[in-house]
DRENDO-1510 file (C-alpha; in Angstrom, 1 decimal, always signed):
<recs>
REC; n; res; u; v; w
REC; 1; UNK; +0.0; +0.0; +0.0 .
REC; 2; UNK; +1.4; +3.3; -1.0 .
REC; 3; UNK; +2.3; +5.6; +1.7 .
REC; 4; UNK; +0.5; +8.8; +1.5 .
REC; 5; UNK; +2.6; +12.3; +0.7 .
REC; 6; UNK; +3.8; +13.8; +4.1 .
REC; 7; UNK; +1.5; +16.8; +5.0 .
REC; 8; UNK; +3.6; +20.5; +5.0 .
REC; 9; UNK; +2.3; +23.2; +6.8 .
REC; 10; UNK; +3.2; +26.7; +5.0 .
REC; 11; UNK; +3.3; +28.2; +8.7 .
REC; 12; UNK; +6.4; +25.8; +10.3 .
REC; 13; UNK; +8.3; +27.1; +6.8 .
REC; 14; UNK; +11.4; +28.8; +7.6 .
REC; 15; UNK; +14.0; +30.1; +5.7 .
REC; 16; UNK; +17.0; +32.3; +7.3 .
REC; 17; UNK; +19.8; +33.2; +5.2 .
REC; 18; UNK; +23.2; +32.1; +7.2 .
REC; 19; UNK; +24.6; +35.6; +6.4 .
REC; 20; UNK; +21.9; +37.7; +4.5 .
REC; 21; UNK; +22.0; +41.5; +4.1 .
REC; 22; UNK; +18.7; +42.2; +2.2 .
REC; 23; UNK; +15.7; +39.8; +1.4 .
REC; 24; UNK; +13.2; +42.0; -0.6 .
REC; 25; UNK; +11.3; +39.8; -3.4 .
REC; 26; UNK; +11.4; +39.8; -6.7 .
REC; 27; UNK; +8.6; +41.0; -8.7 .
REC; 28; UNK; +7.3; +37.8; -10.8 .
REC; 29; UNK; +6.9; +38.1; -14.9 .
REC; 30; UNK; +3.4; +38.2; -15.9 .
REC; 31; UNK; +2.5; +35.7; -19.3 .
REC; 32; UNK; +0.6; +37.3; -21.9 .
REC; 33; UNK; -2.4; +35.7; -22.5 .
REC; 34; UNK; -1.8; +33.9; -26.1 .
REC; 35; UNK; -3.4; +34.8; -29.3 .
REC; 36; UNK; -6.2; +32.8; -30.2 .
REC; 37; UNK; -5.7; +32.0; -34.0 .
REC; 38; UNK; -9.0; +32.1; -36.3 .
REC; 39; UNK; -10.4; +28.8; -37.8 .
REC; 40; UNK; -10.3; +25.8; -36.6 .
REC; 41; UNK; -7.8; +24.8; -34.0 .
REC; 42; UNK; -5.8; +21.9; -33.8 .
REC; 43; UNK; -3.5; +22.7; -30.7 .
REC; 44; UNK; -3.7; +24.8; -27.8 .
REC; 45; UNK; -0.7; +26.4; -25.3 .
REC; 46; UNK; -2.1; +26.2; -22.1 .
REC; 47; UNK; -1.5; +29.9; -20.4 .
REC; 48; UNK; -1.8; +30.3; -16.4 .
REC; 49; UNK; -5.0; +29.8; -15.6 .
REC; 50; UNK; -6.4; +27.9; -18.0 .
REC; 51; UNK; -8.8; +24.9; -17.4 .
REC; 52; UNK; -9.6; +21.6; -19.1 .
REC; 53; UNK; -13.2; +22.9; -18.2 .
REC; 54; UNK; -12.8; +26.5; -19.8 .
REC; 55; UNK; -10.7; +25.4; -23.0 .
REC; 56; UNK; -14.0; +22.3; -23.6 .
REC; 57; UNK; -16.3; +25.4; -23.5 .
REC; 58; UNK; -13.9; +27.4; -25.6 .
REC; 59; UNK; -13.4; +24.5; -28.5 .
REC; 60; UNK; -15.2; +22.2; -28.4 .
REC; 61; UNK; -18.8; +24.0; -27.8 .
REC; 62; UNK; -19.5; +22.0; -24.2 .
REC; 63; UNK; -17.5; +22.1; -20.7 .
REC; 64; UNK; -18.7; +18.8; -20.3 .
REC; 65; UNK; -16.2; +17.6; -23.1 .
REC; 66; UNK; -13.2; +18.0; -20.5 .
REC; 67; UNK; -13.1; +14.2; -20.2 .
REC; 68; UNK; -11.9; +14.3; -24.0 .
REC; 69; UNK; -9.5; +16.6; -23.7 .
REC; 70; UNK; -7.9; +14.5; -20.5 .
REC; 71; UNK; -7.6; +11.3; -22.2 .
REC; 72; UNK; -6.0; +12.8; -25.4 .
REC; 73; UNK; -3.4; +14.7; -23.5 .
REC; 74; UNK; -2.3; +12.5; -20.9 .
REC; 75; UNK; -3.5; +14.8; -18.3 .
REC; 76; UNK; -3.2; +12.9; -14.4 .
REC; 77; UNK; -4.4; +16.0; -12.3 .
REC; 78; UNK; -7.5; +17.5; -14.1 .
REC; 79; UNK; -6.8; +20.8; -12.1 .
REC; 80; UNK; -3.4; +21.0; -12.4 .
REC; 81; UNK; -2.9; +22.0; -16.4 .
REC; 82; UNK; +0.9; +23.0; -16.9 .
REC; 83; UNK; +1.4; +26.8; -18.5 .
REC; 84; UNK; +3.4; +25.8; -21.6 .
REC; 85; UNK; +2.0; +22.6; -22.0 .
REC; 86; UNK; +0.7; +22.1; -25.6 .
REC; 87; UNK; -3.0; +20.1; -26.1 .
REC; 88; UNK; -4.1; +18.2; -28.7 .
REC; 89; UNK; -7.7; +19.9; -29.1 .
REC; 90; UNK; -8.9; +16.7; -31.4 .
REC; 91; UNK; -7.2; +17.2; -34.6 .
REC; 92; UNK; -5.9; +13.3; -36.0 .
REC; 93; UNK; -2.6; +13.8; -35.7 .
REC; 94; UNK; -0.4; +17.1; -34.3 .
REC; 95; UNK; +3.1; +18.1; -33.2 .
REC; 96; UNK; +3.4; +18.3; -29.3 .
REC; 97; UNK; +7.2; +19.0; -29.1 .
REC; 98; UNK; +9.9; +19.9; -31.2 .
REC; 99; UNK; +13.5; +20.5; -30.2 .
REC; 100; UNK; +16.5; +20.9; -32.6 .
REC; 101; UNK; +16.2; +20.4; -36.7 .
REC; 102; UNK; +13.0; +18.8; -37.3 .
REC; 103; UNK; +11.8; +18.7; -41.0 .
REC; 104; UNK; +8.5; +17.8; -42.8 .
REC; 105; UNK; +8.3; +16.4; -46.0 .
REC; 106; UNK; +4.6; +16.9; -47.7 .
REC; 107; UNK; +4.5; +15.3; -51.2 .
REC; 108; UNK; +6.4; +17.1; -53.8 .
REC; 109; UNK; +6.7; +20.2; -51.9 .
REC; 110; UNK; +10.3; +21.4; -50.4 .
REC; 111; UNK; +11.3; +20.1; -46.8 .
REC; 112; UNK; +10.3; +22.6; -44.3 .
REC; 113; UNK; +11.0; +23.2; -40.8 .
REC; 114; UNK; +8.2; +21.9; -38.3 .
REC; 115; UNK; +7.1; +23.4; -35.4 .
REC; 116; UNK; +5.3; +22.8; -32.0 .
REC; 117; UNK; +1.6; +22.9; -32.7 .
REC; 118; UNK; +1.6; +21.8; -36.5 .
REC; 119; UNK; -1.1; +19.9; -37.7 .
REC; 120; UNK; +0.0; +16.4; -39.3 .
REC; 121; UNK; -1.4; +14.1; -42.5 .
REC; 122; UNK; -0.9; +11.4; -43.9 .
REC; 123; UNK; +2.4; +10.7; -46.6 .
REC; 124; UNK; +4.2; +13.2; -44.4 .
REC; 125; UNK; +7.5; +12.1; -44.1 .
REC; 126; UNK; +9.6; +13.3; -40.5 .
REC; 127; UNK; +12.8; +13.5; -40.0 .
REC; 128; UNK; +15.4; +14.5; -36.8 .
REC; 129; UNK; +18.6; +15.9; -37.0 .
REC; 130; UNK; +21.5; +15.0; -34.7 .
REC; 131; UNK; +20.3; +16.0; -31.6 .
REC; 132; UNK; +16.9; +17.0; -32.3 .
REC; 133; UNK; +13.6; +15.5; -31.0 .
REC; 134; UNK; +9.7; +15.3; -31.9 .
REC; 135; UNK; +6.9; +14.2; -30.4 .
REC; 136; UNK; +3.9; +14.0; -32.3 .
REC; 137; UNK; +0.1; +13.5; -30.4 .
REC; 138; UNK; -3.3; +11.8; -32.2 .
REC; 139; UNK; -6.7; +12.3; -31.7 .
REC; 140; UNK; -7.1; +9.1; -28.7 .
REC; 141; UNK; -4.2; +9.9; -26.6 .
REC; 142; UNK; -1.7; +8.1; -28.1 .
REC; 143; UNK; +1.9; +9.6; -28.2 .
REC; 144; UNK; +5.0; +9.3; -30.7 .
REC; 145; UNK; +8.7; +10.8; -30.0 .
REC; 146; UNK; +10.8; +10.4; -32.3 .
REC; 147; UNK; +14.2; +10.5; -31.4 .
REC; 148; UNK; +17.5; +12.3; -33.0 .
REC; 149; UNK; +18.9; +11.0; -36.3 .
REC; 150; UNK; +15.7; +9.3; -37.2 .
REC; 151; UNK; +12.9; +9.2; -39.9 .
REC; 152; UNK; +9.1; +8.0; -40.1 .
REC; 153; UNK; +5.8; +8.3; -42.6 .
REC; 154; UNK; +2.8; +9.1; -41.5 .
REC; 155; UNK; +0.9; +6.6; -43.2 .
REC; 156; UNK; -2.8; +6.8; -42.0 .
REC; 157; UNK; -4.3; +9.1; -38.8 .
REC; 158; UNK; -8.0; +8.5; -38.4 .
REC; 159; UNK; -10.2; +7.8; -35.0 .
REC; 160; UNK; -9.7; +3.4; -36.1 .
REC; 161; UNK; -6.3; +3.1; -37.3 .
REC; 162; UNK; -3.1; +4.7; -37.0 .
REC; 163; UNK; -0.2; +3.6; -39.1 .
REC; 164; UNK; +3.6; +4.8; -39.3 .
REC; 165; UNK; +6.4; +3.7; -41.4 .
REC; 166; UNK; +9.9; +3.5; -39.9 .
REC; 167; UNK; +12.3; +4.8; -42.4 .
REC; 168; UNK; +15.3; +4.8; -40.3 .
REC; 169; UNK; +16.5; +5.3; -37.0 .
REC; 170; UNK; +14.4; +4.8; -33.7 .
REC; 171; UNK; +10.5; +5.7; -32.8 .
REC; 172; UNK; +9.2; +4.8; -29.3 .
REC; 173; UNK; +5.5; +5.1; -28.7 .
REC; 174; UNK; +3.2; +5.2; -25.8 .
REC; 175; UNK; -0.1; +3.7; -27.1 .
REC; 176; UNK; -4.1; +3.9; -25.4 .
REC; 177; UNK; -5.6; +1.5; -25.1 .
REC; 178; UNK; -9.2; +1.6; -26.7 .
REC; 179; UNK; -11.4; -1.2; -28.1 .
REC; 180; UNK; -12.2; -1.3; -32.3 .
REC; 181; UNK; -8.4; +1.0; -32.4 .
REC; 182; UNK; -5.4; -0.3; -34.0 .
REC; 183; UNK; -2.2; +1.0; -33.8 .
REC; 184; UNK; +0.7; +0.0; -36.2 .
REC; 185; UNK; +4.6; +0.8; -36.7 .
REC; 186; UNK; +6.2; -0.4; -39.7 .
REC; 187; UNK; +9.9; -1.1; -40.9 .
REC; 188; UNK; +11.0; -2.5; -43.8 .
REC; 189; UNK; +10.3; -5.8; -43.3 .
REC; 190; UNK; +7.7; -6.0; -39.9 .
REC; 191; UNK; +4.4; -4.6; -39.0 .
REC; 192; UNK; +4.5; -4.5; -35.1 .
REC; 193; UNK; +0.7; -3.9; -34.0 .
REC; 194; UNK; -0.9; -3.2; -30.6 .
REC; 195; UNK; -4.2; -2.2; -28.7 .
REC; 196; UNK; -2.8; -0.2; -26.2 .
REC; 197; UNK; +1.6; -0.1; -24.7 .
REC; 198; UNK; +4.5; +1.4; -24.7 .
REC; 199; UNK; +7.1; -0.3; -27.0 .
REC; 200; UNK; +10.2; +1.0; -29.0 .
REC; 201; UNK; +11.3; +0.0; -32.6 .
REC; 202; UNK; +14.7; +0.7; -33.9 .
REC; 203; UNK; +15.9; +0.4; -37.6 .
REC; 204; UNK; +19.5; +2.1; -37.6 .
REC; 205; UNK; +23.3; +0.5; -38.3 .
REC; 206; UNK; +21.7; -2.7; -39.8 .
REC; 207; UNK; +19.7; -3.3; -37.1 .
REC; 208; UNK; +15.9; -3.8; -36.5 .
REC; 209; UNK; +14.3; -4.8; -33.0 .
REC; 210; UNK; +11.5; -3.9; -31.4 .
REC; 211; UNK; +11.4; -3.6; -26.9 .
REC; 212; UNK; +8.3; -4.0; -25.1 .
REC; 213; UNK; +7.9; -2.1; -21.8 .
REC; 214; UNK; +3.9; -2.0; -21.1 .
REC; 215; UNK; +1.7; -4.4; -22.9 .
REC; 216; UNK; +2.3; -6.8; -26.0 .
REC; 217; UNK; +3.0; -6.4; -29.4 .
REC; 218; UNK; +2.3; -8.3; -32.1 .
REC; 219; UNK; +5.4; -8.6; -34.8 .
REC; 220; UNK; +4.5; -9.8; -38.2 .
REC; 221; UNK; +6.8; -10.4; -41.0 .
REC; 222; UNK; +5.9; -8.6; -44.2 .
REC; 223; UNK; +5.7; -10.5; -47.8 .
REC; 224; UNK; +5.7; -14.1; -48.2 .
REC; 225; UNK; +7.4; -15.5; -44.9 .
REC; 226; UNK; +4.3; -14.7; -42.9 .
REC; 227; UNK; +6.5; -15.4; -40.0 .
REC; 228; UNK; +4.5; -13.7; -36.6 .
REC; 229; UNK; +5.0; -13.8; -32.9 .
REC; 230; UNK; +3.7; -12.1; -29.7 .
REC; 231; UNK; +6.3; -10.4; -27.9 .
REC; 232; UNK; +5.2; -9.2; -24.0 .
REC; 233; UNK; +6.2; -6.7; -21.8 .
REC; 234; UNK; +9.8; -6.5; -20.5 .
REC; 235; UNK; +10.6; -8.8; -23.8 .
REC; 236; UNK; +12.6; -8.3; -26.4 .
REC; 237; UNK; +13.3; -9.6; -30.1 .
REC; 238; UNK; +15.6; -8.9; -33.2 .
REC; 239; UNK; +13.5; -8.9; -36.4 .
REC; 240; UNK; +15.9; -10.8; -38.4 .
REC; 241; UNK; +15.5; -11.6; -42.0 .
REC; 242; UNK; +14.0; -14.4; -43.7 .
REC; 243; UNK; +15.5; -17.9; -42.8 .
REC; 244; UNK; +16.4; -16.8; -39.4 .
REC; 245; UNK; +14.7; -17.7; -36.1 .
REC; 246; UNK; +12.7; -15.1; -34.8 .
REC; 247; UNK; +14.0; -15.1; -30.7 .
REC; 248; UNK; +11.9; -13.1; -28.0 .
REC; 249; UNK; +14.5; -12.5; -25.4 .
REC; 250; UNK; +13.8; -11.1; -21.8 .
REC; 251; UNK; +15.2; -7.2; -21.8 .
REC; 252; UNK; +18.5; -6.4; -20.1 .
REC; 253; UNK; +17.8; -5.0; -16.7 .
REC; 254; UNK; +17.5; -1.2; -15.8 .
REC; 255; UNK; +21.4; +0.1; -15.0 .
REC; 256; UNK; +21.3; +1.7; -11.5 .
REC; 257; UNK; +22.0; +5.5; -11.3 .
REC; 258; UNK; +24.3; +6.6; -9.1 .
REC; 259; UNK; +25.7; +9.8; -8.1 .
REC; 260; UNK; +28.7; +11.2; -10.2 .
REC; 261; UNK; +31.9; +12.1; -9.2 .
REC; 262; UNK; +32.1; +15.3; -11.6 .
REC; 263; UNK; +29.4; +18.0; -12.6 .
REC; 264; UNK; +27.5; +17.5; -15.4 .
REC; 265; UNK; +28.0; +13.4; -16.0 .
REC; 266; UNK; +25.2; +10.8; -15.1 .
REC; 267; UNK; +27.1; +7.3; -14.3 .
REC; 268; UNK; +25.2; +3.9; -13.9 .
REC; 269; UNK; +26.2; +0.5; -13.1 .
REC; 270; UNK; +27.8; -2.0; -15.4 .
REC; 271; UNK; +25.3; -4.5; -16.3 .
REC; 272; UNK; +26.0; -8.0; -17.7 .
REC; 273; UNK; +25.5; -9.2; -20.7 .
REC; 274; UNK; +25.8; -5.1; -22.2 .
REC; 275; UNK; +27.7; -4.2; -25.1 .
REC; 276; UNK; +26.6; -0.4; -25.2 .
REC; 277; UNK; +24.4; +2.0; -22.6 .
REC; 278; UNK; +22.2; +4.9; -24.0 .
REC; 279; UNK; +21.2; +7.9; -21.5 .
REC; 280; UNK; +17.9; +10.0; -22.4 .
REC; 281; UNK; +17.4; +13.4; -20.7 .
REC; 282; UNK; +14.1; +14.9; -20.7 .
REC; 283; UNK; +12.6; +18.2; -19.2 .
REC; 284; UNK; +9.2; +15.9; -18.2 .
REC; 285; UNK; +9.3; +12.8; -16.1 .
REC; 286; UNK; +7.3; +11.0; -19.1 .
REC; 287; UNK; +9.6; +12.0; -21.3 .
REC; 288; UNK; +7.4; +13.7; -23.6 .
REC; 289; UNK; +9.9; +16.4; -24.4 .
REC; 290; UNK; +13.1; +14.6; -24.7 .
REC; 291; UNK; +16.1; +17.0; -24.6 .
REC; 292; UNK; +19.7; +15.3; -25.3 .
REC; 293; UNK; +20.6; +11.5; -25.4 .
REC; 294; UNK; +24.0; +9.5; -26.2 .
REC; 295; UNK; +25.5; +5.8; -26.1 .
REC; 296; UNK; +29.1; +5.2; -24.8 .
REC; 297; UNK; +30.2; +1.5; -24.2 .
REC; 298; UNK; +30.3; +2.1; -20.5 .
REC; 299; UNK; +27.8; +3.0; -18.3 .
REC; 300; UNK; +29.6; +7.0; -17.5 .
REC; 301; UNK; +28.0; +10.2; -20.2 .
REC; 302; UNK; +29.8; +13.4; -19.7 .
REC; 303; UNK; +26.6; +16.2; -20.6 .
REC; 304; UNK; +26.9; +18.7; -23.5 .
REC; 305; UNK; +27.4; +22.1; -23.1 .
REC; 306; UNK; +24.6; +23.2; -25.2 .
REC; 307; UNK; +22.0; +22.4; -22.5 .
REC; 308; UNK; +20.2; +24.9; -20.9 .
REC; 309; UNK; +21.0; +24.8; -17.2 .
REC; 310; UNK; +18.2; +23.4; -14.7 .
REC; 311; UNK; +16.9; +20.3; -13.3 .
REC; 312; UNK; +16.8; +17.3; -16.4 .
REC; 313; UNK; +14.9; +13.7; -15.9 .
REC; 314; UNK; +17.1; +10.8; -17.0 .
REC; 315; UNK; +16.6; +7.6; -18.3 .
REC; 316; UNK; +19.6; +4.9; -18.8 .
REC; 317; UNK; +19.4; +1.8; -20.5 .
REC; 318; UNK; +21.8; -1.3; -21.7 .
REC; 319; UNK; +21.7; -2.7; -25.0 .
REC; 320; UNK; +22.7; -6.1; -26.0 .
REC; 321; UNK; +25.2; -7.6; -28.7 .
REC; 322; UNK; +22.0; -7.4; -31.3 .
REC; 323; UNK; +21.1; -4.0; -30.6 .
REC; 324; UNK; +18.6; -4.7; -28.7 .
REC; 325; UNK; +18.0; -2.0; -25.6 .
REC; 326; UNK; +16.7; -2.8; -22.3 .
REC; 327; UNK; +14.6; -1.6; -19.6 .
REC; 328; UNK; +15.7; +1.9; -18.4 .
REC; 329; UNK; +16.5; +3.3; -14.6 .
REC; 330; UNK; +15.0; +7.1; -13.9 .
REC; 331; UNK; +16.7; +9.7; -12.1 .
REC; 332; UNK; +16.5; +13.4; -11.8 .
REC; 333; UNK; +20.5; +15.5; -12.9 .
REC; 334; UNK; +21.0; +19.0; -12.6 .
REC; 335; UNK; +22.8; +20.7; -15.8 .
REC; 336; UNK; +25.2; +23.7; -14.6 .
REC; 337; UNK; +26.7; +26.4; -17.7 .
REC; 338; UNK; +30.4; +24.8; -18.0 .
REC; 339; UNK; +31.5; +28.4; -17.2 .
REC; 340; UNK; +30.2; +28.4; -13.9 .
REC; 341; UNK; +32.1; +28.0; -10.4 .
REC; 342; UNK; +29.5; +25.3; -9.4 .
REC; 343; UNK; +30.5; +24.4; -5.6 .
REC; 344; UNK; +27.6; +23.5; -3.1 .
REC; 345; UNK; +27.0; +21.5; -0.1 .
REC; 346; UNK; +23.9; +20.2; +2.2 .
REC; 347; UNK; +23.9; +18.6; +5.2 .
REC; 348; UNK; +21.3; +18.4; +8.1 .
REC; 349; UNK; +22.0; +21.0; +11.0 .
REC; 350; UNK; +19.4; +19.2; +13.5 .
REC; 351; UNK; +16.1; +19.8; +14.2 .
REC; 352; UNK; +15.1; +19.1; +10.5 .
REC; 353; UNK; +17.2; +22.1; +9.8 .
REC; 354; UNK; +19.1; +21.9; +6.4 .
REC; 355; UNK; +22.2; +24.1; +5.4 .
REC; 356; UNK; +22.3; +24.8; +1.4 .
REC; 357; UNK; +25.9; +25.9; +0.6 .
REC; 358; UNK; +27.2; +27.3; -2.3 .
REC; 359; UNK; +29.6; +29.6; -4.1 .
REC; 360; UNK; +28.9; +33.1; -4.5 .
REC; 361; UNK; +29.9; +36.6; -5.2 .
REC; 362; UNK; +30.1; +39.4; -3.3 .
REC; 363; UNK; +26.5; +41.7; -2.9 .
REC; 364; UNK; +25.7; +39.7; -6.0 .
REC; 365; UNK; +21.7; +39.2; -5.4 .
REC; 366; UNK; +20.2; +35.7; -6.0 .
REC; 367; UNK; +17.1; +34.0; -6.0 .
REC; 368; UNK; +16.3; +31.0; -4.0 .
REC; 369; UNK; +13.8; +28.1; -4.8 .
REC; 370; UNK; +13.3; +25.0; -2.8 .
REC; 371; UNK; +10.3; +22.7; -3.8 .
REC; 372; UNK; +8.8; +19.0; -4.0 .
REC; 373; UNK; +9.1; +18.5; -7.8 .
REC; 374; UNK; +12.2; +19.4; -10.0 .
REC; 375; UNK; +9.5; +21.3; -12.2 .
REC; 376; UNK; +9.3; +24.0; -9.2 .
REC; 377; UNK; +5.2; +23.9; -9.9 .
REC; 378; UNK; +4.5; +24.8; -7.0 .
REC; 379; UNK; +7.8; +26.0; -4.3 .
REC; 380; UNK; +7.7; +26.0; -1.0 .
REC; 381; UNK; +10.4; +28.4; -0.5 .
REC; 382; UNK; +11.4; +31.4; -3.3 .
REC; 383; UNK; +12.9; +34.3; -1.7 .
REC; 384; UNK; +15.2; +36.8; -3.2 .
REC; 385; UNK; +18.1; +38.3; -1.6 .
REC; 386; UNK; +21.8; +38.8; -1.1 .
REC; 387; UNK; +23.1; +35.5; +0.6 .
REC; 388; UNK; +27.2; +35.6; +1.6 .
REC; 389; UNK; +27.0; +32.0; +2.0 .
REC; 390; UNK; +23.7; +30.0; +1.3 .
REC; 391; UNK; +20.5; +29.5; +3.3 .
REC; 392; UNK; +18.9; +27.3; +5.8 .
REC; 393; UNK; +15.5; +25.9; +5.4 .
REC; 394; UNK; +13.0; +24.0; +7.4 .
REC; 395; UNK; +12.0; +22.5; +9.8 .
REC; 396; UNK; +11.8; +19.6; +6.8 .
REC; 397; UNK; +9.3; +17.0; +6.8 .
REC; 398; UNK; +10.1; +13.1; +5.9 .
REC; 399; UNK; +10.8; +10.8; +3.9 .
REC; 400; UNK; +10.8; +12.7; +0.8 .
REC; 401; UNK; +13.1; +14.2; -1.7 .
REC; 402; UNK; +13.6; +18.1; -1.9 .
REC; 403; UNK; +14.9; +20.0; -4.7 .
REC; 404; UNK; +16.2; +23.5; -4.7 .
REC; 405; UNK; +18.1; +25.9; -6.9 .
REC; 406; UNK; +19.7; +29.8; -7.0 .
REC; 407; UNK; +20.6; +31.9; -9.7 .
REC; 408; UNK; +21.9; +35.1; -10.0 .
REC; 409; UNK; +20.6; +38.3; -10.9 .
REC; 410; UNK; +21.9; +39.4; -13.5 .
REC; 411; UNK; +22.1; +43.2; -13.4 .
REC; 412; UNK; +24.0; +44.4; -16.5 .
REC; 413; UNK; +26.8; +42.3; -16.7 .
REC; 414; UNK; +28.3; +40.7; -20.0 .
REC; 415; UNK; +28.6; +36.8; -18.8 .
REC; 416; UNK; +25.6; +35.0; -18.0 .
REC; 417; UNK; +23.9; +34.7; -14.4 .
REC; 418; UNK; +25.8; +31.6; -12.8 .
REC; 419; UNK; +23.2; +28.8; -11.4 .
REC; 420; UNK; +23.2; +26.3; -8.8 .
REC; 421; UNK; +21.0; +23.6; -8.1 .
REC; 422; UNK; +20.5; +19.7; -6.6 .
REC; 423; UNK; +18.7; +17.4; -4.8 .
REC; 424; UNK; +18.9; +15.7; -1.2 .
REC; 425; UNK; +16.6; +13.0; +0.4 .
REC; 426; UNK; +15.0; +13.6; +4.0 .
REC; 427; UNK; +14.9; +10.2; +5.7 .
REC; 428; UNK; +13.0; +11.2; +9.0 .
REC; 429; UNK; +10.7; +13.9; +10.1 .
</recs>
């Protein structure tokens, strides 16, 4: 039975600055409300405020059409829409998140660069540069990202079938299930249907595979083998060519994260039977809006500089000596700009008293954060002020895990605020 969340009362909240000369807050940017285009609407960006009840009423001509809207977004909380988030107000098939290069090939005319909030159809062809990412959202719920280096056809998008065509690279999907709905990826050679998981298909470096996380798939061999088999969740299976026995293999387990020696690297623990490890880094814990990702041949990934700093989820995974990758362990990394001189410390001072350290400049003002979530939805702590050394916060209620994060004000100067941020776990109240 799951434990239920510790209760935290805003009034035993206290936050005293360990040498702290001024503590005035900082006025908080107001978002503009968004510009409602004319026409039909296919996508939405939610702005504070906004309700699944409101936008219903607003778009599709009855509040009571909320439910819709909550199944075809993936929405957990109904009352707790995200500002920035983008819906899917029913159109069949739409583009949820793009990050990096992604182009769109639509019949004979020239490749052009997609955008969050595009409307899709079928014979459009996809594509991901190097480091780039999509995600693309249909009409039940169902979800496609589509990772760097990597192509796919959209082949048909209607409320009984969807169909896409794996062209190269790697698609992973996350599937509802609903009766008299089909779902269907395609490589060259396999058509890999499902009612309703989450499963990954890979066609790159003369590989093809397919991983099963939630659910079953069933793999079918296209032309005249006929060959088919039912792969379940946590299985795996190469789809080899004609002649060649089809083998459903149990997935390699999830590496175990554990905390790096050096800033900006995620390591994980060797796993037998590996011959590579792949690490994913999203800004959502369902991985919705993928961010960076590598392989190495050991389980250690330094992080690029490109990344914006902040709080990243992370997934890593082992493949095997056919390419096939396994299950994947979760954690939570904070990025830091390579420039910056990211020292910082916490430790318990009694009393459920915590002491957050870190390096910092002379009068240089910062702003502090400490909250529940590494999305900062909703902090318990964000005071501004000029801290000589860091902050103490509590009293601190267990076991959970907090997160918290400073950055500087940047008041003129040439070089970018410096940031700090982390994690630690409170084992008792």
């Amino acid at each position: 039975m799951t434990k239920p969340a510790p209760r935290i009362s805003r009034r035993r909240w206290l936050i005293a600055a360990l040498v702290c000369l001024a503590g005035l807050p900082a006025p908080r940017a107001h978002a503009q409300a968004a510009k409602v285009p004319r026409g039909p609407v296919s996508t939405y960006l939610v702005q504070p405020g906004d309700t699944l009840w409101g936008l219903a009423r607003r778009y599709m001509e009855s509040a009571h059409r909320w439910p819709e809207l909550q199944r075809g977004n993936a929405v957990p909380v109904p009352e707790r829409l995200r500002a920035g988030q983008l819906l899917n107000l029913g159109g069949s098939a739409a583009v949820l998140h793009v990050s990096g290069s992604v182009l769109l090939q639509r019949a004979a005319n020239p490749e052009q660069q997609l955008a969050a909030g595009a409307a899709l159809a079928p014979g459009d062809v996809l594509t991901t540069g190097r480091d780039s990412f999509l995600t693309v959202g249909f009409a039940d719920g169902s979800r496609v990202v589509l990772p760097s280096s990597s192509s796919a056809r959209l082949v048909e998008a209607h409320g009984q079938r969807t169909q896409l065509e794996l062209l190269s690279g790697r698609v992973e999907s996350y599937v509802e299930k609903q009766r008299e709905r089909e779902f269907e990826i395609r490589t060259r050679s396999f058509a890999l249907g499902v009612k309703g998981t989450h499963f990954r298909v890979r066609s790159e470096g003369g590989v093809q595979a397919v991983e099963v996380l939630e659910g079953k798939v069933q793999a079918t061999e296209l032309g005249a083998g006929g060959r088919s088999t039912e792969v379940a969740a946590l299985e795996g299976m190469p789809l080899v060519a004609a002649g060649s026995v089809l083998e459903v293999r149990s997935l390699l387990p999830a590496p175990a994260q554990r905390a790096p020696v050096d800033r900006n690297t995620v390591a994980a623990e060797a796993v037998a039977g590996a011959a590579a490890y792949r690490l994913q880094l999203a800004a959502d814990a369902n991985f919705l809006r993928p961010a960076a990702e590598s392989r190495e041949p050991v389980p250690r990934f330094a992080l690029r500089g490109s990344l914006s700093p902040g709080f990243y989820h992370t997934r890593v995974s082992a493949l095997d000596g056919q390419g096939v990758e396994g299950r994947a362990s979760e954690g939570v990394t904070f990025v830091t700009p390579p420039q910056a001189p990211m020292t910082s410390e916490v430790r318990a001072a009694g009393n459920g008293l915590w002491q957050i350290r870190w390096t910092t400049r002379q009068g240089q003002r910062h702003t502090f954060e400490l909250a529940r979530t590494p999305d900062f939805a909703s902090p318990l702590v964000a005071e501004s002020g000029t801290y000589m050394s860091g902050v103490t916060v509590g009293p601190l209620e267990g076991p959970a895990r907090y997160y918290w994060r400073c950055r500087e004000q940047a008041e003129g100067e040439s070089s970018p605020p410096a940031e700090w941020g982390g994690s630690f776990e409170v084992t008792s109240p």
